[in-house]
N, C-alpha and C positions, 0 to 999 in steps of 0.2 A: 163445410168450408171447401172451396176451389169448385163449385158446381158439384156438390152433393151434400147429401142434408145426413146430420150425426144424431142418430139416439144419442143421446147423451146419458152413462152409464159411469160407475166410480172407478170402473177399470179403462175407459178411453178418454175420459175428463183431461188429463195431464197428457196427453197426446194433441189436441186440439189448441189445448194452449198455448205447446210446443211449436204445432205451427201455424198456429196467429203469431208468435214472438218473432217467427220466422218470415213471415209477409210483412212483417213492420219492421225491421231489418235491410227489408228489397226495398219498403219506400225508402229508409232513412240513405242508405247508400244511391238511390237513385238522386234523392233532393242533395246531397252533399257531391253527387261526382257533377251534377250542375256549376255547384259553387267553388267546388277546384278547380273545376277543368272546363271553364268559361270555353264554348265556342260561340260557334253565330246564333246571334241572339235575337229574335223577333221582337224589335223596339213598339210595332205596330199592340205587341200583346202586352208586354214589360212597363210601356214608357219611361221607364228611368232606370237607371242601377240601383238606385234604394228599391223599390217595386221587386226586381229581380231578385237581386242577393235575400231581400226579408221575405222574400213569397218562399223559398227553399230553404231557412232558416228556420223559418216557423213550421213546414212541415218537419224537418229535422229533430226540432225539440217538440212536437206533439207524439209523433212515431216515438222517439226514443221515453216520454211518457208512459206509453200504452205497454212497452215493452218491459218496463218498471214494475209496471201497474200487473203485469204477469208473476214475475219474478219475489216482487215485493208489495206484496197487496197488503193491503191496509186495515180493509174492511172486516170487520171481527164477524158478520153475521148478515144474511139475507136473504130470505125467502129460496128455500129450493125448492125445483118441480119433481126431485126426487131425493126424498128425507136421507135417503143413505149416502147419499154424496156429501163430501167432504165440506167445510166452509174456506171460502178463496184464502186466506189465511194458510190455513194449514194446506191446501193445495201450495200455492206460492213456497211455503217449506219445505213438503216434499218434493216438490222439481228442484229444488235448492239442493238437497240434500242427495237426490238419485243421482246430479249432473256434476256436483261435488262443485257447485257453482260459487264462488266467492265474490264478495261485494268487491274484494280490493283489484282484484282480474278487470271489472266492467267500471269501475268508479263513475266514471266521466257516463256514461251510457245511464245510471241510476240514479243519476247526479238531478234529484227533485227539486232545488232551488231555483234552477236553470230551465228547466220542463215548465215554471208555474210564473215567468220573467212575462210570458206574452198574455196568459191568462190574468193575471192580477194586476195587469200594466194602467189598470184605471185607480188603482188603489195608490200604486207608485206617482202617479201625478200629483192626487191627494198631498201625500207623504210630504212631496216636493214643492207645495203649494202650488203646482201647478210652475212654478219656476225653474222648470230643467230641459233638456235639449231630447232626440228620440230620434233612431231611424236613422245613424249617421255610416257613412261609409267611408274610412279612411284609406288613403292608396299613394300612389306614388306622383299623383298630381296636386295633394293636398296641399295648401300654401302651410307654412309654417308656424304662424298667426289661428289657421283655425284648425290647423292639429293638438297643437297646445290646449286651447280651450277645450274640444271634445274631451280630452287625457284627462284635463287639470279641473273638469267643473263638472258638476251630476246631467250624468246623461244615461237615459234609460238602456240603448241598444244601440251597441255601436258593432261593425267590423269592421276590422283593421284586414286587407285584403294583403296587404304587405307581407304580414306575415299567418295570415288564415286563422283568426282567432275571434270568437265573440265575445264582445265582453257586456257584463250586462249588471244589474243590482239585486241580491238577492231581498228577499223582505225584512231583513235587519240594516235595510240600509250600506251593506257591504258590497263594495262590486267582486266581481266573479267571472272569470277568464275561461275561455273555453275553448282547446285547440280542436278545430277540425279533422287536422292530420292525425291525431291521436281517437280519438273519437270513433274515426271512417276504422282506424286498424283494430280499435277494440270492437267494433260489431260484424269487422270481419271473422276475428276470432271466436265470438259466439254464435256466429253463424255456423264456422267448422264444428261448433261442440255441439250443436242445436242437430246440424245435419245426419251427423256421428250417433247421436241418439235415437234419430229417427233410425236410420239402419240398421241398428242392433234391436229393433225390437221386432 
């Protein structure tokens, strides 16, 4: 990782993970300090503010995925290149467990409903018969006619830039709100913890 190549061994495995969670971190706050803190904007690359605001959206919740997928891995079992290494599972627990890392600390950041909105958004069409809205951007030039509807009728992914929020459906059909402002300060905070661990070791 960073231009050098890791034997990979069961005593530096949980360090490498440490920081990949750590370079997915740097994207997620790069693609969110975009979507805060709008400046000039190359329309020539963008063509639209939907284009814009969903291009750093969706890297937001892919990074904050992968960071997940560290933390809170899933996979019970898969082929290692060396039998005495751990399986991601139990890795994923013990970085939990050494960094005293609490789900309720990151919520929003592990928050998998949200991570799987732009992945399975072909499933959500389905769902909807294919009869629902996608891609909406709400803001302060909104008429008040089609703020209403986006709010009040299924719509796949909207941001309300008014108040920095995406809201989106998760796969039971529930919509699911998601502050950015909250989000940017919880990955700053495990960044401090992530960094702090690096240097203690």
């Amino acid at each position: 990782m960073l231009n050098e190549r890791l034997d990979l061994t069961a005593d530096n495995e949980a360090i490498l993970y440490i920081k990949m969670a750590l370079k997915n971190i740097d994207f997620a706050l790069i693609s969110l300090d975009h979507i805060l803190n709008t400046q000039d904007i190359n329309w020539d690359i963008y063509k639209d503010v939907h284009t814009y605001y969903f291009y750093y959206l969706q890297k937001t919740l892919t990074v904050c995925g992968n960071i997940a997928n560290v933390f809170y891995n899933k996979i019970p079992y898969r082929p290692r290149a060396n039998e005495a290494m751990i399986s991601p599972v139990q890795l994923s627990k013990g970085l939990r467990r050494a960094l005293n890392l609490k789900l309720s600390d990151y919520s929003l950041i592990f928050r998998r409903e949200v991570h799987n909105t732009n992945r399975h958004s072909d499933e959500r069409y389905d769902e909807y018969l294919r009869r629902v809205g996608d891609y909406n951007i709400i803001d302060e030039n909104t008429p008040d006619d089609v703020r209403r509807e986006i709010l009040n009728t299924p719509h796949l992914r909207t941001y309300n830039k008014q108040v920095q929020v995406y809201i989106t459906v998760d796969s039971r059909g529930r919509e699911v709100e998601y502050p950015l402002r909250q989000i940017y300060q919880q990955l700053i905070d495990l960044k401090r913890l992530l960094d702090e661990a690096i240097s203690n070791r």
